[in-house]
N, C-alpha and C positions, 0 to 999 in steps of 0.2 A: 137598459136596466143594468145596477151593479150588483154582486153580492153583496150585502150586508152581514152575511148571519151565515154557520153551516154547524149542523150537528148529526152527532151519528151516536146509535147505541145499541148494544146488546141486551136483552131479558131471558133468565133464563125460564121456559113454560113451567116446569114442574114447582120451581119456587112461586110464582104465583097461584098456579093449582093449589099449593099447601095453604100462601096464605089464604085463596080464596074459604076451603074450606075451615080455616082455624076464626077466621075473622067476619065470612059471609057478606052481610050484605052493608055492615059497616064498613069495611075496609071499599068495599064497591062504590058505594055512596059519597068516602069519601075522597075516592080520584078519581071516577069518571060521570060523565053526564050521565042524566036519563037518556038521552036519545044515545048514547055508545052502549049503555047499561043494555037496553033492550034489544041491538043490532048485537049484539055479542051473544047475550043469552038464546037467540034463534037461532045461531052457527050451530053445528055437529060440535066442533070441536070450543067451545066457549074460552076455555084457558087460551086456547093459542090466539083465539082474537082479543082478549086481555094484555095479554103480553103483549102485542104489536102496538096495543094502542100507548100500553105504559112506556112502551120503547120510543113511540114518536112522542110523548111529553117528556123526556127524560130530553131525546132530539133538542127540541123546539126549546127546553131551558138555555140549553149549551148553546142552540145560536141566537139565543137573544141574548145571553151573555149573563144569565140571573142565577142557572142554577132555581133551585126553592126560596131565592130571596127578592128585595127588591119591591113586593108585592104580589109576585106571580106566586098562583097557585095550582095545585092539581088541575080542576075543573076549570080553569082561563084557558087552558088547552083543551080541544074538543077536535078530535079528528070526524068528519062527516063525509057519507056517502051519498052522492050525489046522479047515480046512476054513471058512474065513470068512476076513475082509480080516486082514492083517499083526498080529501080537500083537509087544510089545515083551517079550522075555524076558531079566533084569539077574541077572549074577551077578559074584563076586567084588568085586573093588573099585565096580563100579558098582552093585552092591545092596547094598552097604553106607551109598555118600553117598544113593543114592533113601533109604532106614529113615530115615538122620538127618535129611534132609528132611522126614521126615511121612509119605514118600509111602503112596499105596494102590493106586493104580491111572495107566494110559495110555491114551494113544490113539493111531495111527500112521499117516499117510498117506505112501503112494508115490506120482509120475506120472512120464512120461518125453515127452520127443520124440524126436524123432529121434537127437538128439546130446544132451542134457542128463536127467539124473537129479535127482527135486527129493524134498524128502521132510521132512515135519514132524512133529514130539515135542510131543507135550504132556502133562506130568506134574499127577498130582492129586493133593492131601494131604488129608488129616481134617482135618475143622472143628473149631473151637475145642472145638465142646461135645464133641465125638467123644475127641478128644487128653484133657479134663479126666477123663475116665469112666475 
């Protein structure tokens, strides 16, 4: 496999805490899934698993190469847990540019401190010989 794709980002918690509470369950609705919506709201600390998740789609723009454009949207990125660490799950517009990439597969790391959300993307495509077959 090659890299395709690599993105990294910082969030800082308390600015989502704010907008969570200034915006509620608009602002929720409109960048995360139901299924992150709900695995975040059952954490202790709900903002810092907001922030992580908003830090790996901010990630996953940067290594697809779109940023907010292009088609990709908020909710085309859905980080899910799977009984093991974070799986990057791409739909609509963002598993459309991953295909035209090559892609095949990810990798996803969250951490936090206190105040900051970090979270890095790394996308894999098929090897030359892979793509020729």
């Amino acid at each position: 496999m090659r890299i395709i794709g690599l993105g990294i980002d910082a969030t800082e918690i308390p600015r989502i805490a704010e907008t969570m509470a200034a915006y509620g369950d608009r602002f929720l609705q409109r960048v995360f899934t139901e299924g992150e919506i709900d695995y975040c709201r059952a954490r202790r600390h709900a903002a810092q698993h907001f922030a992580g998740r908003f830090a790996v789609k901010e990630a996953a723009m940067k290594a697809l190469g779109t940023g907010r454009s292009r088609g990709v949207l908020w909710r085309d990125i859905e980080v899910v847990r799977r009984g093991g660490p974070p799986q990057l799950q791409l739909h609509g517009g963002a598993a459309r540019r991953f295909e035209a990439l090559g892609g095949r597969t990810s990798l996803v790391t969250i951490t936090h401190t206190d105040t900051l959300a970090f979270a890095q993307v790394l996308l894999f495509g098929r090897d030359e010989e892979e793509r020729e077959r």
